[in-house]
C-alpha positions in Angstrom: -49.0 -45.0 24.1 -46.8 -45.2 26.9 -43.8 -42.8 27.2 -41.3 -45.6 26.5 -43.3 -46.9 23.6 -42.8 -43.0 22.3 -39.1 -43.0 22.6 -38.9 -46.4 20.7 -40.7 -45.2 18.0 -39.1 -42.3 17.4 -36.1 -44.2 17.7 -37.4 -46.3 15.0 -38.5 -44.0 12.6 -34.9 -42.0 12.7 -33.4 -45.3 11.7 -35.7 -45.5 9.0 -34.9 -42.3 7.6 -30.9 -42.3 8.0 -30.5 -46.3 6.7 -26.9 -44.8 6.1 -24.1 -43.6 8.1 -21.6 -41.0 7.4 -18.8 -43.2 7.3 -20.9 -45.3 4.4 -21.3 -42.3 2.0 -18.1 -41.2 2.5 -17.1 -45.1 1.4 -19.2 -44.5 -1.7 -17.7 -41.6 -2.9 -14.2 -42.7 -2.6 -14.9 -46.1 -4.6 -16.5 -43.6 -7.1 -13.3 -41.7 -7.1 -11.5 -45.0 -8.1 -13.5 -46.2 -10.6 -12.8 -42.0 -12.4 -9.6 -40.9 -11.5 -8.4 -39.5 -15.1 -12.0 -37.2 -14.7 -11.0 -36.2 -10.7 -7.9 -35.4 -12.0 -8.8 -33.3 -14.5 -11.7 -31.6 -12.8 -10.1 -31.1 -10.0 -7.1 -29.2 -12.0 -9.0 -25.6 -12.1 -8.7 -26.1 -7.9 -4.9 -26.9 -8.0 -4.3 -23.6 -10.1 -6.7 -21.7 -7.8 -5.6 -22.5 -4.6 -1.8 -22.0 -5.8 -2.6 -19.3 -6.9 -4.4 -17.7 -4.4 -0.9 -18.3 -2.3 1.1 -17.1 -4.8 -0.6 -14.0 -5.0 -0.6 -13.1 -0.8 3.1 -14.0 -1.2 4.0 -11.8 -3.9 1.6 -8.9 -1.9 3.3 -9.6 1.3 7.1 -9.7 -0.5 6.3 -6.4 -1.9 4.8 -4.8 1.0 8.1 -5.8 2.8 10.3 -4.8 0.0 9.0 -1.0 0.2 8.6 -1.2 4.0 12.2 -2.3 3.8 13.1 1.1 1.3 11.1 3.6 3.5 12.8 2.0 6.8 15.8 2.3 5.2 15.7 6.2 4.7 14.9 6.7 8.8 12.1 5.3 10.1 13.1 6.7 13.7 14.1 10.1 12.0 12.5 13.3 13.2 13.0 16.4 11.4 12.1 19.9 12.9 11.9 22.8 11.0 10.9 26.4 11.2 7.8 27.5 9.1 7.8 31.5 10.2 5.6 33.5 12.4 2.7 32.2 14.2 -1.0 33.2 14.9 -0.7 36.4 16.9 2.5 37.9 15.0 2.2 41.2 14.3 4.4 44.1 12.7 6.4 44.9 15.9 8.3 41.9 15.8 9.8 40.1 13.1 9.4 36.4 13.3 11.0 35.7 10.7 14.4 35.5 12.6 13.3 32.7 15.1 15.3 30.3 13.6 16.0 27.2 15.2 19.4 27.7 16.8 22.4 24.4 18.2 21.3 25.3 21.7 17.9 23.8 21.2 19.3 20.5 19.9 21.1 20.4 23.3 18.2 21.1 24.8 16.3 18.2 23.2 19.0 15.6 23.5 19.5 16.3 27.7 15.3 16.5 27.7 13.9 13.4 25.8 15.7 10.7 26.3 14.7 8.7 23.6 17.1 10.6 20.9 20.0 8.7 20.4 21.4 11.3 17.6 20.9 14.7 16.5 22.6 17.2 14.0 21.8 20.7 12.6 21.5 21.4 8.8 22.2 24.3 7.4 22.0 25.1 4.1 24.2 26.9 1.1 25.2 26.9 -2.5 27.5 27.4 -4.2 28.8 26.7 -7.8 31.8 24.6 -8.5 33.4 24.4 -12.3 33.7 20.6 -13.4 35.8 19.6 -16.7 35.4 21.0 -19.7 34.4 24.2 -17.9 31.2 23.3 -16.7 30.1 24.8 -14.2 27.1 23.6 -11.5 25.1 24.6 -8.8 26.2 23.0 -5.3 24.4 21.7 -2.2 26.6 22.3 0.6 25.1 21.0 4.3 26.7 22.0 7.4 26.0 18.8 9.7 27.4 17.1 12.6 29.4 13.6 13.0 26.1 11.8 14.0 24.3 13.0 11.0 25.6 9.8 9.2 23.4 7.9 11.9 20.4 10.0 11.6 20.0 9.5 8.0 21.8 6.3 7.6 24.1 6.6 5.0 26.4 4.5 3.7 30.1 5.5 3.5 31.6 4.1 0.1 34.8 5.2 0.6 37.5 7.0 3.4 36.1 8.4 6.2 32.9 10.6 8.2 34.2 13.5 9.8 34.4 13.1 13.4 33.9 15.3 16.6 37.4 16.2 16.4 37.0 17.6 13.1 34.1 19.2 14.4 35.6 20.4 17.1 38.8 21.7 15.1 36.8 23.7 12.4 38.8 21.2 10.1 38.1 22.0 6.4 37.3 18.8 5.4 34.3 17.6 3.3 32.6 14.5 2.4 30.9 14.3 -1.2 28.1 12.7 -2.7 29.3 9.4 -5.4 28.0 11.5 -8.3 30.0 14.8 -7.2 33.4 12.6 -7.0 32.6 10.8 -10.4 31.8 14.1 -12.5 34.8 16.0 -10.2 37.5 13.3 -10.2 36.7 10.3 -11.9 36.1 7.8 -9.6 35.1 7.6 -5.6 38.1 6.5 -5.0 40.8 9.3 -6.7 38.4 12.0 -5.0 39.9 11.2 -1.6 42.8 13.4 -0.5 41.7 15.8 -3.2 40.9 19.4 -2.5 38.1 22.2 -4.5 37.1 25.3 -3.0 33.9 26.8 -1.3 33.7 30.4 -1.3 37.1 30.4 -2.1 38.1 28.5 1.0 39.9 24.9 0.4 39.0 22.2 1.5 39.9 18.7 1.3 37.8 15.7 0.7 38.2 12.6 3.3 35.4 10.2 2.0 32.0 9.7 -0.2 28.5 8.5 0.8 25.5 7.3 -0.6 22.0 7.2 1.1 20.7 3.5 1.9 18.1 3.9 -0.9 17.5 6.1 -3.8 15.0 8.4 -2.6 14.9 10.0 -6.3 15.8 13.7 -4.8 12.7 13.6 -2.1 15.2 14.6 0.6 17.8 17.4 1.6 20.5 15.2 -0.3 20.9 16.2 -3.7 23.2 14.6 -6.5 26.3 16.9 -6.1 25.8 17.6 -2.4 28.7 18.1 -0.1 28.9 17.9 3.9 31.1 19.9 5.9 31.1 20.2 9.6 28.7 22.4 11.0 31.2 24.1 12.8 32.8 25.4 9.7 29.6 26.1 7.9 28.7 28.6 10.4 31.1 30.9 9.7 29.9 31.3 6.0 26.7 32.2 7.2 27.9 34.0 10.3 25.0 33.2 12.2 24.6 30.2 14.6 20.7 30.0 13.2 19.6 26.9 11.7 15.9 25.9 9.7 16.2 22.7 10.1 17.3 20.3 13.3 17.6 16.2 12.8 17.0 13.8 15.4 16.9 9.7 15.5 15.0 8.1 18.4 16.3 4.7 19.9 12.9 3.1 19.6 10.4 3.0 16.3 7.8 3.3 18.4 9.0 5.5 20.3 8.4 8.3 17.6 5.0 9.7 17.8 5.7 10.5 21.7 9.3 11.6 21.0 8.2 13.7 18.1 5.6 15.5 20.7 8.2 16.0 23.2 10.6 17.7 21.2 8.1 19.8 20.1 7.4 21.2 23.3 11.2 21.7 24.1 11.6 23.8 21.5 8.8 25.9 21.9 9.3 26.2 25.1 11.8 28.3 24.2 11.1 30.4 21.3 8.5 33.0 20.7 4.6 31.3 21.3 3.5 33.0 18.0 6.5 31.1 16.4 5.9 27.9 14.0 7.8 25.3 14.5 7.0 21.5 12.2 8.0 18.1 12.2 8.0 15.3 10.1 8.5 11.9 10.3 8.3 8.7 8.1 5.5 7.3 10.8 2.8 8.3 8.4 4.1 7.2 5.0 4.9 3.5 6.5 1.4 3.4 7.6 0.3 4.5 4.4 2.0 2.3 2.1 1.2 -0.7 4.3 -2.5 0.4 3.5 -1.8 0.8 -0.1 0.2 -3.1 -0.1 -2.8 -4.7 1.5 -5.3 -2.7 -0.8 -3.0 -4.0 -4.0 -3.1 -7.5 -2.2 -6.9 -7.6 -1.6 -7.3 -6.7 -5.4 -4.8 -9.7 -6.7 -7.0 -11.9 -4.1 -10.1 -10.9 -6.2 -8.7 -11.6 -9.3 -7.1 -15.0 -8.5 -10.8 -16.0 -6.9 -12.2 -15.9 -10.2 -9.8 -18.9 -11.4 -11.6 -21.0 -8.0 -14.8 -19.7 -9.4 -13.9 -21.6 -13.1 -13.0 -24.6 -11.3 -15.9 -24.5 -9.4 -18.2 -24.5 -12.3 -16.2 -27.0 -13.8 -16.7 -29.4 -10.8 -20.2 -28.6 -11.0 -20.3 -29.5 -14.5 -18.6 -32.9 -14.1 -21.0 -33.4 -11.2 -24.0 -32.6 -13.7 -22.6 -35.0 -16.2 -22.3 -37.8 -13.4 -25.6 -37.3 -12.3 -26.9 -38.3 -15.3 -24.8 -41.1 -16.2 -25.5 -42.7 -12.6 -29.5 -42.3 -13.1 -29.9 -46.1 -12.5 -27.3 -46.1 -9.7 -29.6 -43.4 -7.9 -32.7 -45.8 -8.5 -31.5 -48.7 -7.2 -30.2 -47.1 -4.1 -33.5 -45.3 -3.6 -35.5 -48.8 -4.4 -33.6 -50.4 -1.4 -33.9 -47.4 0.8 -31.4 -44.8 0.5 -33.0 -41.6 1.7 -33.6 -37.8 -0.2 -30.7 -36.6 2.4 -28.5 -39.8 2.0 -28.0 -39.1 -2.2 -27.9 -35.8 -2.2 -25.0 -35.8 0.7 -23.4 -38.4 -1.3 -23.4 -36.6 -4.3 -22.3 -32.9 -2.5 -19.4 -34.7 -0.6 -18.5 -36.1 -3.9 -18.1 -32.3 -5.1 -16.2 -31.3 -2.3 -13.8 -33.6 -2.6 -12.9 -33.1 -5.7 -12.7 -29.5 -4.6 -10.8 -30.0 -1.6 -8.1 -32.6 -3.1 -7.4 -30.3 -5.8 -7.4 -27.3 -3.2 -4.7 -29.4 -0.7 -2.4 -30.2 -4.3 -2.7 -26.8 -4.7 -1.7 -25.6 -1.3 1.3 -27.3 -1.4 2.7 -25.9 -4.9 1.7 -22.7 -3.4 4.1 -23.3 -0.4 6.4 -24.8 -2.0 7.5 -21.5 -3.9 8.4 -19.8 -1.3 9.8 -22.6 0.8 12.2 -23.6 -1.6 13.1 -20.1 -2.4 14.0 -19.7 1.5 15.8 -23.0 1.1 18.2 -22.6 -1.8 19.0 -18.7 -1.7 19.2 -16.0 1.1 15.9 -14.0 0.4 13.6 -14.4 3.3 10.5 -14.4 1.5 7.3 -13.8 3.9 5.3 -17.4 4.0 1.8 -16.8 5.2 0.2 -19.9 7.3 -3.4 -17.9 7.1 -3.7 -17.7 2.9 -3.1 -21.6 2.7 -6.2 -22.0 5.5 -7.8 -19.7 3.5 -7.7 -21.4 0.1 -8.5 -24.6 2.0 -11.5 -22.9 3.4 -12.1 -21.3 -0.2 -11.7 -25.0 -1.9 -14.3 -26.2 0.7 -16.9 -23.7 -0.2 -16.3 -24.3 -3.8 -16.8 -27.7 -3.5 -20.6 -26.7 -1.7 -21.7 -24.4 -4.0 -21.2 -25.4 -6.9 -21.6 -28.8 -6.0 -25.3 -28.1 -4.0 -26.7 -28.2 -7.9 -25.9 -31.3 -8.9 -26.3 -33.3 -5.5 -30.4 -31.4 -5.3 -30.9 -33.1 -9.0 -29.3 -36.9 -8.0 -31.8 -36.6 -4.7 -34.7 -35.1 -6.4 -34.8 -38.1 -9.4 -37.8 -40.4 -8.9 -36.7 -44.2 -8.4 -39.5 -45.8 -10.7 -38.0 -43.5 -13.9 -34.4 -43.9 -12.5 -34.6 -47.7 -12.7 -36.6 -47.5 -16.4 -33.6 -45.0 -17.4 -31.0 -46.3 -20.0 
């Protein structure tokens, strides 16, 4: 046999096996479609709620994650705090390092060093009680800051005024009080401006009240009744320019981690080398609760893949149940030459069809939630192009699975008891 006799048989013999073209199968199980929509509908309905679903579910993980990224950014994302923790490795009883606090001549040294701060401020620290109505009497937070350390911590200024560097500069007595201080104090936010209390026995008279962006449930240096008074006046209650804690906000988020190093090193640079000096930064806890979203998202995924796993058995099912109610179909199509490949690719594209129509309704309810959210109100709810390829993908693969079954059984029927079958 001659090499061109080869190649003409071979030709001959694939022709014989694929008496069918994609296109033609494809044909088939669309007219099959038509002549069962109520039963495509309805078996394709576990997909619709799957896929929808499966959107649904990444949007509310990704709305979430964004809703506490949005709290913890809102604290100070860009905040570093410095603090001193006591004597180092290497202290020993001839020196007392306990007394190397941080003083206001390192924060000038860190904000002409790094450039990245944009604000600092020093906190110190006192208490001090205070008699409310009724003659209650409470224990007070009262933080010696600077004007910028409204930036640093971003708080929001209900009423009157921040004290300024003039203040600062002046030793003014003025404060500014937490909401819950002016309420329990004077009534309202507003009739606490212009009024005066006493520190220490020292007056002083209130020029506004603040809130922090977000509740942060007393996990930071701001209490409930806290007041703020310029650092400049809170010195002289303590008498000391030392400070344990120093505040600084860098320009750029990710600017933190090398900022955070740098002013590390300032400051040590000049204190004691046994000396302990910490920082802390919100870096960490954003990285964190992204983790923690993505794990809670992952886990929501699993459980809404079980609803794609219902449908897919019901699809499989159906595809069963049409099996045998084609049986003479199969036999006739077999008797006139259709191949072991041709009916069972019939049959599996059949299933994924159904699986994939039901998987594309499904994708657009699933989009359509959030779209129209965006659309008729102001909350930017994340949309995420990746989960609706993904529950296309997942509808697919349902639709191959469970459909592999029933499309082996159609292919694997023998024509002479197909065509006897009633």
């Amino acid at each position: 046999m001659t090499a061109v006799s080869r190649k003409s048989f071979e030709r001959t013999l694939a022709s014989a096996k694929r008496t069918m073209v994609l296109s033609e199968i494809v044909s088939l199980a669309i007219d099959s479609f038509r002549t069962n929509k109520v039963r495509v509908m309805l078996t394709s309905l576990g997909m619709v709620i799957g896929s929808a679903s499966l959107i649904l579910v990444v949007t509310v993980g990704m709305t979430g994650k964004q809703y506490i990224l949005h709290l913890i950014e809102a604290i100070g994302t860009n905040m570093v705090v410095v603090e001193y923790s006591g004597g180092g490795p290497g202290s020993n009883a001839q020196h007392d390092f306990r007394n190397d606090y941080l003083t206001r001549a390192d924060e000038t040294a860190v904000d002409e060093q790094v450039p990245s701060v944009a604000f600092s401020s020093p906190a110190l620290q006192m208490h001090d009680r205070i008699s409310f109505d009724n003659g209650v009497v409470k224990d007070i937070l009262v933080l010696g800051v600077s004007p910028q350390y409204r930036q640093v911590r971003n708080l929001i200024l209900i009423t009157g005024r921040f004290f300024d560097e003039e203040d600062d500069v002046s030793h003014a007595k003025v404060a500014v009080v937490t909401e819950p201080f002016a309420r329990q104090k004077f009534g309202s936010t507003n009739q606490a401006v212009n009024q005066s209390f006493a520190i220490s026995g020292i007056p002083f008279t209130i020029i506004g009240t603040f809130k922090e962006a977000v509740d942060t449930l007393g996990q930071t240096e701001v209490a409930d009744q806290t007041i703020l008074i310029p650092y400049s006046v809170a010195r002289y209650f303590t008498g000391t320019n030392d400070v344990k804690q120093i505040f600084f906000s860098v320009r750029d988020t990710g600017d933190v981690e090398l900022a955070t190093k740098q002013i590390l090193r300032v400051i040590q640079s000049r204190h004691q080398p046994s000396s302990v000096y910490t920082t802390q930064t919100l870096t960490e806890l954003l990285h964190t609760a992204a983790l923690i979203a993505n794990a809670l998202t992952l886990v929501l995924l699993l459980v809404s893949s079980v609803t794609l796993a219902v449908g897919g058995i019901g699809i499989m099912n159906i595809m069963l149940a049409n099996v045998r109610a084609r049986i003479r179909e199969i036999g006739i199509r077999k008797a006139l030459g259709a191949t072991y490949r041709e009916i069972k690719l019939q049959f599996l594209i059949e299933a994924v069809f159904i699986s994939l129509s039901g998987g594309i309704i499904g994708t657009i309810l699933g989009l359509a939630v959030p779209y129209s959210v965006r659309l008729f109100t102001s909350y930017r709810i994340p949309i995420s192009g990746l989960s609706a390829f993904i529950a296309l993908a997942a509808a697919t693969l349902v639709g191959v699975v469970f459909g592999t079954l029933p499309a082996t059984r159609a292919a694997q029927l023998d024509p002479v008891e197909s065509l006897k079958f009633e």
